[in-house]
C-alpha positions as CSV (number, residue, x, y, z in Angstrom):
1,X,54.0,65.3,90.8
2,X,52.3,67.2,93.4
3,X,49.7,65.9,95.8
4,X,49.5,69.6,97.4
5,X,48.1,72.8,95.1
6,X,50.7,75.7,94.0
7,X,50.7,78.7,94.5
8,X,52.9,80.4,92.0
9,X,52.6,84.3,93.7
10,X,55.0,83.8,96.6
11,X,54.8,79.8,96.1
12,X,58.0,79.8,93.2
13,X,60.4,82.2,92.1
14,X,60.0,83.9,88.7
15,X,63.7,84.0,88.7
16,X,64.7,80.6,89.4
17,X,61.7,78.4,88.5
18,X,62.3,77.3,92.2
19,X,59.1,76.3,94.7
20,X,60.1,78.2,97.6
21,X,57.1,77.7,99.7
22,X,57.7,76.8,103.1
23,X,57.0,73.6,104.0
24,X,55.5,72.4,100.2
25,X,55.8,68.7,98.7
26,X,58.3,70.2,96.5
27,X,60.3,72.5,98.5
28,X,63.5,73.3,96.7
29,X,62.2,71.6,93.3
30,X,62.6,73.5,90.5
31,X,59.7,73.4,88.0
32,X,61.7,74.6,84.7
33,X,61.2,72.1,81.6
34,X,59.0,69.8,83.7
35,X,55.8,68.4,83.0
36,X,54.4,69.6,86.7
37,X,51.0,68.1,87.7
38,X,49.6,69.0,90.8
39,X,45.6,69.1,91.8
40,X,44.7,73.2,91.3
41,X,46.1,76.1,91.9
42,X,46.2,78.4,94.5
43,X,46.5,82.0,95.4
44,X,46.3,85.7,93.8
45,X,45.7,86.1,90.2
46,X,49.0,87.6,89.9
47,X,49.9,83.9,89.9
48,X,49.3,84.2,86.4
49,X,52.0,86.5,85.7
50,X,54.5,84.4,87.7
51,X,53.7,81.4,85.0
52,X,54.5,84.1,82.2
53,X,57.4,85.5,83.8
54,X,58.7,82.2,84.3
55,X,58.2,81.6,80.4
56,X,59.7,84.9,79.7
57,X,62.7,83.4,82.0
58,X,63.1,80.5,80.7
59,X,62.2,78.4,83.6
60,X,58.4,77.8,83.3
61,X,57.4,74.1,83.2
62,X,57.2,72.5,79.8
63,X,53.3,71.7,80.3
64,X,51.1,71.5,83.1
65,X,48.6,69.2,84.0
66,X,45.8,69.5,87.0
67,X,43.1,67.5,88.4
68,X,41.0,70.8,87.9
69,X,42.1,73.7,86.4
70,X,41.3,76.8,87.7
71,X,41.5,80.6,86.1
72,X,44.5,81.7,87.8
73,X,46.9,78.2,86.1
74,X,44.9,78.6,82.9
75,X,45.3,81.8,82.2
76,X,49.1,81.8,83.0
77,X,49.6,78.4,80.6
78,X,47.9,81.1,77.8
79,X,50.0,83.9,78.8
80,X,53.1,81.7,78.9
81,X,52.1,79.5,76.0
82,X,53.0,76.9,78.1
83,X,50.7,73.7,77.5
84,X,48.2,72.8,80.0
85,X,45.5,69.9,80.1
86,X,43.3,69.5,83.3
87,X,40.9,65.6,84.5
88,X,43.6,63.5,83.2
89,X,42.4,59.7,82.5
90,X,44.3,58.7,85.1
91,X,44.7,60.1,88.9
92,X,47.6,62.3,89.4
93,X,48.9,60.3,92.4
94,X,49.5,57.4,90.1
95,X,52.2,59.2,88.0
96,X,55.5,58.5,89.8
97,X,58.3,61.4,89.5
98,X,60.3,60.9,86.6
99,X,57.2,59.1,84.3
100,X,58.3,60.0,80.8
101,X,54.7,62.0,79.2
102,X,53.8,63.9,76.6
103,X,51.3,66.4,76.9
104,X,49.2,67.7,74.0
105,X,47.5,70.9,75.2
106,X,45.0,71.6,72.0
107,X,43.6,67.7,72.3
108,X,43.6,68.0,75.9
109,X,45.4,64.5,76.1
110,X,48.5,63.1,77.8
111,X,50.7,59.5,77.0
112,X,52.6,58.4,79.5
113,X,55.6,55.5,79.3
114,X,56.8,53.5,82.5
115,X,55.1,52.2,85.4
116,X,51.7,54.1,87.1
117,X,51.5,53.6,91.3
């Protein structure tokens, strides 16, 4: 979990799946077959292209969930077919790293095992 925005143009490397911004919550974190939830995105459309080229790599996140989602993060989750769900029923902040979820993108829901902050 994320408490800052990403940006995926210059923010995380299509190659890697790594966040490579400087100075970001998740410096060094790769995103590939996570569920990564952070508030909104940020940045240049081309952000969507990252998420697809990061699908096309193989190391796009697994699903995606935001506090708000925003063109640039839902278009890439289409592009990528990468499941996304945005307003949660619980606050982002509560989900500890390593909470076991499942997302399902076409209800717009998410289940969640283990303890919430």
């Amino acid at each position: 979990m994320s408490p800052a925005p990403i940006s995926f143009l210059s923010g995380v490397d299509p190659e890697t799946g790594v966040i490579v911004e400087k100075g970001h919550p998740l410096e060094g974190t790769s995103v590939a077959g996570t569920v990564l939830a952070f508030p909104y995105g940020k940045g240049s459309t081309v952000g969507s292209y990252v998420l697809y080229a990061l699908a096309r790599n193989g190391h796009a996140p697994v699903a995606i969930v935001n506090t708000e989602a925003e063109p640039i993060i839902a278009t890439g989750a289409i592009i990528g077919n990468i499941p996304m769900i945005d307003r949660p029923d619980i606050p982002l902040n509560r989900l500890r790293n390593g909470t076991c979820v499942a997302v399902d993108g076409d209800r717009g829901m998410m289940k969640y095992e283990g303890t919430l902050q």
